[in-house]
C-alpha positions in Angstrom: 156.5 58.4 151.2 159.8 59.6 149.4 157.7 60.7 146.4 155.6 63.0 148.7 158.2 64.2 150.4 160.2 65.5 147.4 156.5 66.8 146.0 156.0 68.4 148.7 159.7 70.0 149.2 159.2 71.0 145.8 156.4 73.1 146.6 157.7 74.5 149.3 161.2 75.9 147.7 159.2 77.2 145.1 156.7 79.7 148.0 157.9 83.0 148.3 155.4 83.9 150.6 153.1 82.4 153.1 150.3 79.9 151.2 147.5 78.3 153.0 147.1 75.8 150.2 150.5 74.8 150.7 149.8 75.1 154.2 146.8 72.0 154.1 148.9 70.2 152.0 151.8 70.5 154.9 149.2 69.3 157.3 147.8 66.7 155.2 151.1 65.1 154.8 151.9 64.9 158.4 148.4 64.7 160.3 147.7 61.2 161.5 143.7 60.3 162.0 142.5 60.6 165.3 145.4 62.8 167.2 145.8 65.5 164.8 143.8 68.7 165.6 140.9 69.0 162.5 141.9 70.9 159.6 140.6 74.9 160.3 141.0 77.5 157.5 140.6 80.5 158.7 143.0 80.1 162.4 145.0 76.7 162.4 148.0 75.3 160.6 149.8 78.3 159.4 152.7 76.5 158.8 154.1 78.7 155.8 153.5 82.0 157.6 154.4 81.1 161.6 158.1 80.2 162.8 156.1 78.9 166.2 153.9 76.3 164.0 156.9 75.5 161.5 159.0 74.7 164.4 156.2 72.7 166.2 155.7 70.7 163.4 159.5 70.0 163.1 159.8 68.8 167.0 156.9 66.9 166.1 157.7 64.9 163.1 161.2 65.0 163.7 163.4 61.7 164.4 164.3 61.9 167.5 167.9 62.0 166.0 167.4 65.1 164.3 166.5 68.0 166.8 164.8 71.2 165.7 167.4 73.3 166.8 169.2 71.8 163.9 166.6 72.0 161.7 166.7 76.2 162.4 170.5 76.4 162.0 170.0 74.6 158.4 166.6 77.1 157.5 168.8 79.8 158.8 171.9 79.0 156.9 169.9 78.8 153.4 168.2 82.0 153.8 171.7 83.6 154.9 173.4 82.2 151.5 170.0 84.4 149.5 170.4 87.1 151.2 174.1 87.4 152.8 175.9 85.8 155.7 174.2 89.6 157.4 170.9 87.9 157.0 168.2 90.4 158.7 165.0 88.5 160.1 164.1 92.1 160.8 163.2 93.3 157.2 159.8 91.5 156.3 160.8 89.8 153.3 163.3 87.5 155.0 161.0 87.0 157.9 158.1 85.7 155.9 160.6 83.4 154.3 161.6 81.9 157.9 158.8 79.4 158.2 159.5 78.3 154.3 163.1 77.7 155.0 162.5 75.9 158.4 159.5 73.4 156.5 162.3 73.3 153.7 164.9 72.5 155.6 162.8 69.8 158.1 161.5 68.0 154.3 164.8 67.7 153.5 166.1 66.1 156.6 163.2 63.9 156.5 164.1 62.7 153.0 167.9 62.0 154.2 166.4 59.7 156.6 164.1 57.9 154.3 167.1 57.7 151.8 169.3 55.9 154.6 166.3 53.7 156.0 165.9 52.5 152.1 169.8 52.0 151.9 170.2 54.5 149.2 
């Protein structure tokens, strides 16, 4: 699992914009048979472009000891050291980063647990 998480992390810090490959490969790694909604193209799973669907995945796949507010401040915090502590979610190139940072930022936190669980 720690393998596809740092794959998938990789991928992920490497979008600068919203990817619905990427997006299927988020969903992939994270749907579990028989509860997750079916894979749609064209509507569903936008989690690259949507701050909602990032966020839902994150309250979702979260351990319970890592909340998704935290996961926010930490997206927040990255894309404030890129662009300056005056971050601006209101120009559209830091808003379409949002969702990136927040999946970023929710991989990595997932890794730091799988590290600790392994005893690394």
């Amino acid at each position: 699992m720690r393998e596809k998480l740092t794959e998938l992390l990789g991928k992920v810090e490497a979008a600068k914009e919203p990817d619905r490959r990427l997006d299927y490969e988020v969903f992939a790694a994270f749907a579990v048979p028989g509860e997750a909604n079916p894979w749609d193209p064209k509507d569903g799973h936008l989690y690259t472009s949507s701050v909602d669907a990032a966020l839902g995945l994150a309250e979702r796949v979260a351990p319970r000891s890592i909340q998704w507010a935290e996961i926010l401040r930490e997206a927040t915090t990255v894309l404030s050291r890129r662009y300056g502590w005056h971050c601006n979610f209101s120009r559209p190139g830091q808003l379409q980063e949002l969702p990136l940072a927040i999946l970023g930022s929710l991989l990595t936190a997932l890794l730091v647990q799988t590290e600790a669980s392994d005893g690394r």
